[in-house]
C-alpha positions in Angstrom: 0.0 0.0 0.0 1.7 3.7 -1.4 2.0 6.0 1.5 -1.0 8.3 0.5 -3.6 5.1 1.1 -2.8 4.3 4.6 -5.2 4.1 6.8 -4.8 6.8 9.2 -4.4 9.7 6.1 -7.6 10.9 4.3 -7.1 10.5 0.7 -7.4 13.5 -1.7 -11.1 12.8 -3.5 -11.7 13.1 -6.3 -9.8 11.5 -7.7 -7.9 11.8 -10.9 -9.8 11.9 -14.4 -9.6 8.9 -16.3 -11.8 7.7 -19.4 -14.9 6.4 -19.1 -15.4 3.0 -18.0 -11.7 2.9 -16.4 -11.7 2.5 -12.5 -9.5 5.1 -11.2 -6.2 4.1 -10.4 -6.4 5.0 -6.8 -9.8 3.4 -6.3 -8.2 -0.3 -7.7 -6.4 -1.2 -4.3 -8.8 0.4 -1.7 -11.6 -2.0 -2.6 -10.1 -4.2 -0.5 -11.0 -2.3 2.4 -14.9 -1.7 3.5 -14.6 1.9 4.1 -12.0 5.0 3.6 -11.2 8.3 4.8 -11.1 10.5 1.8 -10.4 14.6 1.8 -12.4 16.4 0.0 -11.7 19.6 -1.5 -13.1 21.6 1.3 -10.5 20.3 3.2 -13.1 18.0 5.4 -12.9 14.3 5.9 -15.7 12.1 4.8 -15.8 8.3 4.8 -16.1 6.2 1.2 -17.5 3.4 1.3 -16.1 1.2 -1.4 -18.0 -2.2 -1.9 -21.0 -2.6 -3.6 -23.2 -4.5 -1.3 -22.1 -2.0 1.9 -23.0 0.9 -0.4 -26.7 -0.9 -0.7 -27.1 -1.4 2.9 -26.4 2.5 3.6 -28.8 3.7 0.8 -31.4 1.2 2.8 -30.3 2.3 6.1 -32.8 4.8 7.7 -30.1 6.3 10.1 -28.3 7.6 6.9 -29.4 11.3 6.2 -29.0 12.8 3.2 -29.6 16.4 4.5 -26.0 18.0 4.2 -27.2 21.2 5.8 -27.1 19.6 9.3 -24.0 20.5 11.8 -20.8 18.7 11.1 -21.8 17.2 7.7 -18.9 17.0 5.3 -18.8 19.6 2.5 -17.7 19.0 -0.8 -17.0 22.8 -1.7 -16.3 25.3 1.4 -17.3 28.4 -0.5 -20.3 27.1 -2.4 -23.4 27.3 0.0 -26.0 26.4 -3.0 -27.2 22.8 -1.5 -27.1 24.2 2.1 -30.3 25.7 2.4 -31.8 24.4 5.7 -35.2 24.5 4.6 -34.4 21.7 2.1 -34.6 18.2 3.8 -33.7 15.2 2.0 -34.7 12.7 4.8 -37.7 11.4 5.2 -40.9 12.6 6.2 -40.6 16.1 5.1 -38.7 15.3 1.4 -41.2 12.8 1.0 -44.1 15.1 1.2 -42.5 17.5 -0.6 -41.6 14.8 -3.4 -45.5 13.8 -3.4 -46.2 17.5 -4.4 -43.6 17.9 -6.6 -44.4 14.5 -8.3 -48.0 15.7 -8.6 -47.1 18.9 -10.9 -44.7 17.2 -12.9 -46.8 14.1 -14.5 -46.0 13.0 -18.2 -49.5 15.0 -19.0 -48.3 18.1 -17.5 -44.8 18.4 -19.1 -46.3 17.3 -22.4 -48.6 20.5 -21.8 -45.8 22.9 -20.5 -43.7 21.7 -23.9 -46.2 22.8 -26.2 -47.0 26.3 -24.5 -43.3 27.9 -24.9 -43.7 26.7 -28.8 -46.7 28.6 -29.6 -46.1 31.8 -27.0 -43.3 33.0 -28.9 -45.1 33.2 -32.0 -48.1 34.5 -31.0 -46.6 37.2 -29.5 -44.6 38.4 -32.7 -47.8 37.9 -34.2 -49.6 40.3 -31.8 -46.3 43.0 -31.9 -46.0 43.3 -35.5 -49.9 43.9 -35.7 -49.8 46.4 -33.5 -47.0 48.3 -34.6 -47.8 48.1 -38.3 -48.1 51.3 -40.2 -52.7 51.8 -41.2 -53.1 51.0 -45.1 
């Protein structure tokens, strides 16, 4: 194991580009190991998880929370504050009354609807300004 996959140093994440379907070099070795201190550009410490089935068991585990306004949560960016908005909840119950409402306005029926308006709008209102601002015959 290189020095910067030990277990007691968080690893820099991400990591380095590589093409699609290519595991990334640093990623080959640690999925040996359950879990792993990564660093993430923030500068905090967050815990990968790097096995498939361990990765299933936290997306079913109710104690997870998803909500990365709360205290102590790991950031990916320090300066961007965009997904921290503590009125947005993405644990259950409150995101999944809000996704019920949410789900409700955007049916297949509605979109189809909303597509069709921005078409028409456009032209109708051309239509509309260059009547209105045409010279009388």
């Amino acid at each position: 194991m290189s020095a910067d996959t030990s277990a007691d140093t968080p690893i820099p994440y991400p990591f380095e580009w590589t093409p699609v379907m290519e595991v990334p070099e640093k990623l080959r070795g640690l999925r040996e190991r359950a879990q792993v201190d990564v660093r993430l550009p923030s500068g905090d410490t967050a815990v990968m998880v790097t096995r498939y089935k361990d990765v299933r068991s936290l997306f079913a585990d109710a104690r997870l929370s998803k909500n990365i306004a709360r205290p102590g949560m790991a950031r990916v960016s320090a300066d961007n504050d965009l997904f921290v908005d503590p009125k947005i909840d993405g644990d259950p119950p409150h995101h999944t009354a809000m996704r019920g409402l949410v789900t409700r306005a955007f049916t297949a029926r509605r979109i189809e609807l909303l597509r069709r308006s921005p078409s028409r709008s456009p032209t109708s209102c051309w239509t509309r300004w260059r009547t209105a601002r045409s010279p009388p015959s």
